[in-house]
C-alpha positions, 0 to 999 in steps of 0.5 A: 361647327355650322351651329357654332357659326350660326351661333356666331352670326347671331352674335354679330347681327347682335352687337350690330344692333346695340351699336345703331343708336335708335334715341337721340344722344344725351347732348342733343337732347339736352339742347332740344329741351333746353331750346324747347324743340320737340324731338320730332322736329328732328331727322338724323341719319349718320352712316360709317362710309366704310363699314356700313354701320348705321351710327344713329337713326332717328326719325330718318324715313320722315319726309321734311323740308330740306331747305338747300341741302336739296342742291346736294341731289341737284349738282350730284346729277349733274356730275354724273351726266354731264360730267366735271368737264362740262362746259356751257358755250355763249355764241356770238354772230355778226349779222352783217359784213364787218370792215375796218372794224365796223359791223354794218348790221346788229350783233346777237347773243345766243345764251346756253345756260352759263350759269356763272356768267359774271361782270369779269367774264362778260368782259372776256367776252366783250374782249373776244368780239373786239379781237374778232374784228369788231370795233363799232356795231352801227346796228342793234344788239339781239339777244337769244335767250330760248335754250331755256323757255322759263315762265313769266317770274314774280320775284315777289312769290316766294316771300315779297322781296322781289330785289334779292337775289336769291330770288331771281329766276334762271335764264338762258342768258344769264348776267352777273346773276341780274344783281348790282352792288350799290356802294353808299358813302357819306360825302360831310363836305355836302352833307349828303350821301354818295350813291354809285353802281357796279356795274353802271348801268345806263338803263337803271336810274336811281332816285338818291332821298337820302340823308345824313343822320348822327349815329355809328354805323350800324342798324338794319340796312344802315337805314337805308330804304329801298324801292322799284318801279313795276319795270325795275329800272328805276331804284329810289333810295330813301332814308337816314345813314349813319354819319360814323359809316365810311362805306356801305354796300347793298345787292340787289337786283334790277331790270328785267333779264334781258334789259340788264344785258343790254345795260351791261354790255353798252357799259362794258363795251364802251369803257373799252371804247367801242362804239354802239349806240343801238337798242336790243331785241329778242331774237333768235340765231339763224340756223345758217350762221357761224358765229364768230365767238364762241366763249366757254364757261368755267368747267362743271366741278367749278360751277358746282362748287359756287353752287354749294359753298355759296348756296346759290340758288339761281345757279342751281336752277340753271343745272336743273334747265341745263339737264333738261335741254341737254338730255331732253332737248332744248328748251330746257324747262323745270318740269323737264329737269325734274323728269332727268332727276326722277329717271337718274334715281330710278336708274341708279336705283336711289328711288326715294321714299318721298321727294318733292324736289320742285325747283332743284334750288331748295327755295320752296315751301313744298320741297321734301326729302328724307334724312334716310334718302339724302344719306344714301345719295352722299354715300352713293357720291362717296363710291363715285370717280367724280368724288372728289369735285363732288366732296370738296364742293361743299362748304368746309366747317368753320372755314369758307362758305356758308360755314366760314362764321360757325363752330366755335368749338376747335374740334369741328373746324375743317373736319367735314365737308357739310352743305347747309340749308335755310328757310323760315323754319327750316334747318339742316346739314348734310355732308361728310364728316372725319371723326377722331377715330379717323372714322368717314361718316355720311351725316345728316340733320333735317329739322322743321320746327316754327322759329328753328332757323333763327338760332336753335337749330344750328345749336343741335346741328352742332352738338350731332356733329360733336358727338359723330366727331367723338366715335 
């Protein structure tokens, strides 16, 4: 009997291994020769939740860049220490009595990390402190940004494009990511080119040198050239647009962090009618104060899901600085932050073979992690109670986020919950994937190769997706 059962234990340990593919199958490899990529540019890993079953591994232990799918680890952590609920408070204090409407002394705003802190919601906010009593500040605005202490930025570091917006640095006090929408339309009576701001900015003068050329709407910026000062509060617009374009906007950001909360609330604060005609300064709240507003975020599961969908890469910054103040102490730092994540791994017994996480953003030439690690994280997630925010957080192939505009083939389409990830010469997916079978799978692609971000990558990104789908 016991030889029979070793026998059969054999048997099984066996068919186990057969059915761990450790090649590439025949539809990826094809796209690599096709495109010319090197098999090992490549890392995958796919896993059966439930069984366990390793479905494919290859080149799964090889440290490579992850581009932003880093940020599956970052808001994972923050899930399970903070929790879904979590919510970051903006405070406000009158530093002054307040009659009939007036506040005789300046108004601060102490920032704790809200990391969605836009245009609409900083009207809320504005909203709150006119209900509180407040109708005209005769002083100042201070702004408390120190709960996070971030070094002095260069927007330009990463790759010399200091007004995008994916390369702006976190901040206490963090407003409409630091980011302005400027509308361009062509006015024919005048034949020139119209220029305004959302939000209007005071602070933030534009030098408009545009002019109207013949043409469709089309070409790299629709021809618009765009410049700053050193201080970034003074934009010069030059170049030619397209007559046959009706309307064309373009983000980018402006001024420094602080300068643009002061830009925002003097605009917001005066369309509603409010009085002030003060300047700002750093401060910090005083210990004794109460304040008279304290406004409330969006809970963590919405926060994180903006964070995924959309690859926001100063979002996740600020959770990586909210983790460190929050467990560490304030001010919330980066190194601090990654010190919560490495003690988390280690604590939950995820310790990966080689991560380099950097900023927790995924912007970073140095970052690095397994395909192995990475899948182990999502099938950890997967047994968690917080599961279900952390699954639909994620982009849903073919249908919103950074994967609204991919899968041309039906099959994939809301199939899987994948986060995305991209940088010059890096490519990757990760996330979770429903096959035919109704089969749950952990996949995960990590491919570094020179060019591989311009195309060829999601080109076998996809065909690992269609053959998990296929089992």
């Amino acid at each position: 009997m016991m030889r029979m059962t070793a026998l059969l234990a054999l048997a099984l340990s066996f068919a186990t291994a057969l059915a761990t593919e450790t090649t590439l199958p025949k539809r990826v490899q094809s796209v690599l020769e096709l495109r010319q990529l090197p098999p090992e540019s490549l890392s995958v890993y796919v896993e059966d939740l439930d069984s366990g079953d390793v479905l494919l591994s290859w080149q799964e232990l090889e440290p490579r860049n992850p581009g932003s799918t880093i940020k599956l680890l970052t808001t994972l952590v923050a899930l399970d220490i903070l929790g879904p609920a979590y919510v970051w408070q903006t405070e406000v204090y009158a530093l002054g009595e307040v009659e009939s409407g007036q506040l005789n002394g300046d108004l601060l705003i102490k920032g704790n990390g809200d990391p969605f802190l836009v245009t609409e919601r900083v009207w809320q906010l504005l909203r709150d402190i006119r209900q509180a009593g407040i109708r005209e500040i005769d002083g100042d605005l201070l702004i408390d940004d120190s709960y996070f202490q971030v070094p002095q930025d260069e927007p330009a570091a990463f790759d010399r494009q200091p007004l995008r917006a994916y390369n702006v640095a976190p901040n206490a006090l963090l407003m409409n990511f630091k980011v302005v929408r400027y509308w361009f339309e062509p006015d024919h009576d005048a034949d020139s080119v119209q220029v305004w701001l959302d939000p209007p900015l005071g602070n933030l003068q534009v030098d408009n040198k545009l002019s109207l050329a013949p043409g469709s709407c089309r070409g790299y910026q629709r021809g618009i050239a765009i410049s700053a000062n050193e201080a970034y509060d003074r934009m010069t617009f030059s170049g030619s647009f397209p007559r046959g374009c009706k309307r064309y906007a373009m983000d980018r950001t402006a001024l420094s962090h602080n300068a643009f909360v002061y830009g925002l609330f003097v605009s917001l604060w005066r369309d509603a009618g409010g009085v002030f005609q003060g300047g700002w300064k750093n401060a910090v709240a005083p210990d004794d104060a109460e304040p008279i507003v304290v406004f409330g975020s969006l809970p963590l599961a919405d926060v994180i899901t903006r964070v995924n969908k959309h690859s926001n890469n100063v979002m996740a910054r600020q959770l990586l600085h909210t983790l460190s103040a929050e467990v560490l102490g304030e001010p919330g730092t980066e190194h601090g932050g990654r010190k919560v994540v490495g003690d988390w791994l280690d604590e939950k017994g995820l310790e990966f073979s080689a991560l380099a996480f950097d900023n927790g953003a995924g912007l970073s030439r140095d970052a690095r992690m397994s395909a192995l690690d990475l899948g182990r994280m999502l099938k950890f997630a997967w047994r968690q109670p917080y599961m279900p925010e952390y699954v639909s957080s994620l982009s849903l192939s073919g249908l919103d986020g950074t994967l609204r505009s991919r899968f041309e083939d039906p099959a994939l389409r809301g199939n899987a919950h994948l986060k995305t990830g991209s940088l010059d010469h890096v490519t990757a997916i990760a996330g979770y994937l429903q096959a035919r079978s109704g089969k749950r799978f952990v996949v995960v692609t990590l491919q570094n190769y020179q060019d591989v971000h311009r195309g060829p990558g999601r080109e076998v990104q996809e065909a690992v997706l269609r053959w998990v789908f296929d089992h």
